[in-house]
C-alpha positions, -999 to 999 in steps of 0.1 A, spaced: 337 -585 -245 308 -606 -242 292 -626 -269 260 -605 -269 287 -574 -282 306 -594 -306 282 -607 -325 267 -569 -332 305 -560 -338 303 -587 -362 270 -578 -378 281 -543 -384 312 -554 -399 299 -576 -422 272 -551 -431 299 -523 -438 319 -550 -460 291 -556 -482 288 -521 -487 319 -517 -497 308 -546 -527 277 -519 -530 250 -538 -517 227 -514 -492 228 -539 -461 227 -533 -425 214 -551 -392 189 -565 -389 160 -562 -364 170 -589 -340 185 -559 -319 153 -544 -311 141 -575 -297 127 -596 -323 140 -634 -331 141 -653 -362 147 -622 -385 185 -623 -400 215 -608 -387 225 -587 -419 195 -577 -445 198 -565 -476 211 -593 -503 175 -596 -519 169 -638 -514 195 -645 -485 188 -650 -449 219 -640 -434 231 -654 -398 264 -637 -387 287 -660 -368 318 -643 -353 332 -668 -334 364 -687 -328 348 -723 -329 318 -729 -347 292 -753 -349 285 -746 -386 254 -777 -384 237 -760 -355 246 -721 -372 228 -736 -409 198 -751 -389 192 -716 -370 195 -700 -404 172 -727 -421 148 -721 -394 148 -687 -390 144 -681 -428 115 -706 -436 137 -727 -458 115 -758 -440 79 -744 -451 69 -742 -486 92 -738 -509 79 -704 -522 93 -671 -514 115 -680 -488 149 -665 -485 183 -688 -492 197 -697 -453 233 -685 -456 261 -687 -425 284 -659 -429 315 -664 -404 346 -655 -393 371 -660 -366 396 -635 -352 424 -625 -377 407 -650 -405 387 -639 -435 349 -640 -441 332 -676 -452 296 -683 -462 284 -716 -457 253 -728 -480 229 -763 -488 243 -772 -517 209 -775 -531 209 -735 -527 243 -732 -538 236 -749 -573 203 -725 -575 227 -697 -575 251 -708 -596 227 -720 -625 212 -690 -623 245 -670 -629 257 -694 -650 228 -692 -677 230 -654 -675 267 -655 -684 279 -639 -720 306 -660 -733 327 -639 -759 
């Protein structure tokens, strides 16, 4: 299979699996031609960039994802760059800045009810 195929297998799979979590996602418009849009839309505020591969450069995956979201422009508006991967017979990862991962995390953290 080439890597062209793949990587749409792996879009749509990682589409269908956040469904399954009940988020409305599915491919993006990359396969009608365009570049810089993300793999996988449909998580309000993350730029998505599927990686189904067996080795990974996860620098060079995060500065596609950086670049392809805006994350370098101002810091308005843009989506979160996120790397979702996988390799054969492993389970999903996402790879974030850390500086978006605390974002997240406060922001779930102050909306969390402690009983």
């Amino acid at each position: 299979m080439n890597s062209r195929q793949k990587g749409a297998r792996g879009e749509r799979e990682l589409a269908n699996r956040l469904k399954d979590y009940g988020y409305n996602t599915r491919r993006g418009q990359q396969y009608s031609g365009a570049s810089g849009d993300a793999d996988v839309v449909g998580l309000d505020g993350i730029h998505i960039e599927v990686k189904r591969v067996e080795r990974l450069n996860i620098q060079d995956a995060m500065d596609q994802a950086k670049r392809d979201s805006g994350a370098n422009d101002l810091p308005f508006g843009y989506n979160l760059p996120a790397v979702f991967h996988r390799k054969n017979h492993s389970e999903w990862l996402v790879t974030m800045r850390l500086d978006d991962w605390i974002e997240l995390y406060r922001e779930w953290s102050n909306g969390r009810y402690f009983i």
